[in-house]
C-alpha positions in Angstrom: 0.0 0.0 0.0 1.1 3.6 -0.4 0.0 7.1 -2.3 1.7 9.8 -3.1 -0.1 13.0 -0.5 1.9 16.2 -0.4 1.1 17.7 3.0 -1.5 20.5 3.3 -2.7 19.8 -0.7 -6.1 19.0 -1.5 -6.1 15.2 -2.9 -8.2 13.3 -5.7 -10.9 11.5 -3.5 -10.8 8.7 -6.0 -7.3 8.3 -5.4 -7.9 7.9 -1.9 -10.5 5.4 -2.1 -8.5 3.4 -4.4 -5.9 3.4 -1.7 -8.2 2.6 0.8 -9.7 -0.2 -1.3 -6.6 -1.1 -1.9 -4.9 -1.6 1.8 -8.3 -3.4 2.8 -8.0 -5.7 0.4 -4.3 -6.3 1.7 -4.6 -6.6 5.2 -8.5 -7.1 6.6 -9.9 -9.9 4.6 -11.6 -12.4 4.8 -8.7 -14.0 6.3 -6.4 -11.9 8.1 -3.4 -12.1 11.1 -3.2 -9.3 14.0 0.5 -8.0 12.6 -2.0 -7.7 9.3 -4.8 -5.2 10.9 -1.9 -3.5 12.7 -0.2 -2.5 10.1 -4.3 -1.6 8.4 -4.6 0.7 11.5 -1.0 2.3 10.9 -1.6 2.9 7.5 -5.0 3.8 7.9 -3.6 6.7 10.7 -1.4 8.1 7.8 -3.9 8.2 5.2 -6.2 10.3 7.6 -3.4 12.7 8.1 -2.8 13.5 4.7 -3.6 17.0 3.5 -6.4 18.5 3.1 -9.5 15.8 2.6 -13.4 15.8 1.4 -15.9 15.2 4.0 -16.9 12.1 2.5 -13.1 10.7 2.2 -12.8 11.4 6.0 -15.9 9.5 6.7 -14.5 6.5 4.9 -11.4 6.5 6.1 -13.2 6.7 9.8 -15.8 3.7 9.2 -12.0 1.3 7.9 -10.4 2.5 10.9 -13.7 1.2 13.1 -14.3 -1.8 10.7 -10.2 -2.8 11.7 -10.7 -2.1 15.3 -13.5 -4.6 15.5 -11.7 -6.8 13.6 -8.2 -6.9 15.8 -10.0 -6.5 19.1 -12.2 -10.1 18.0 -8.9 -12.8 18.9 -10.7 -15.8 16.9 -12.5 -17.3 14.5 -15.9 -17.2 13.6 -17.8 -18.1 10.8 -16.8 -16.9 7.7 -14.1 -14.7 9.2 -10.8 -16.1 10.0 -7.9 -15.1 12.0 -4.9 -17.3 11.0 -3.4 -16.4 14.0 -6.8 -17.6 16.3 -8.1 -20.4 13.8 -10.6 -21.7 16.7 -13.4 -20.2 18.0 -14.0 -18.9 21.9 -17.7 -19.2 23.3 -16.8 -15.6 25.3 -16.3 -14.1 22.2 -20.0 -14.9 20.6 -21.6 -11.7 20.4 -21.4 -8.3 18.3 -18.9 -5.3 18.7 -19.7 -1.7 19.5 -17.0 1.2 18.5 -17.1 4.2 19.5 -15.1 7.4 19.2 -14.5 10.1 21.9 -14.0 13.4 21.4 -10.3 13.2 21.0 -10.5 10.8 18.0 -10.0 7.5 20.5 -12.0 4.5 19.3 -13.2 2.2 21.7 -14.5 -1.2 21.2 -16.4 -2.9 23.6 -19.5 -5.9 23.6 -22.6 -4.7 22.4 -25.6 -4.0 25.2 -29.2 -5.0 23.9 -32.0 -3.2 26.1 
């Protein structure tokens, strides 16, 4: 993965979500490794840092970075979605993700409450 951004320039959208398309496709598959969605996050940090970006780029780039988060934080396999690292399932771990974002930009991933 990796695009050309000069700092403070405004940037083709398109090229972005090509990039973005692109380093999902790499590293958070259908099958994927922690050191994998690591480096997603990283590079996923950098791309949201580079110069000046549409509204709708920013939102993208927000919903991978939440999409990854779940991904990492979930340490096994289930269903169609497998972690070559965690290739069996845990019982514990049989229920949805929520993310959330504070203020500060900080997700936070935690097991979803039904009321």
């Amino acid at each position: 993965f990796s695009i050309e951004l000069e700092e403070g320039a405004g940037v083709e959208a398109g090229a972005v979500d090509r990039a973005l398309g692109e380093m999902l496709d790499t590293h958070a598959l259908v099958i994927r490794t922690g050191d994998e969605l690591a480096r997603a996050e990283r590079e996923l940090a950098e791309l949201g840092r580079s110069g000046q970006l549409p509204l709708i780029t920013r939102q993208r780039i927000l919903s991978a970075r939440a999409m990854v988060a779940a991904m990492y934080a979930r340490n096994e396999s289930r269903g169609a979605h497998y972690r070559a690292d965690y290739p069996g399932s845990d019982p514990e771990q049989a229920r949805p993700l929520a993310v959330s974002m504070t203020s500060e930009g900080i997700l936070h991933i935690e097991p979803a409450v039904y009321r």
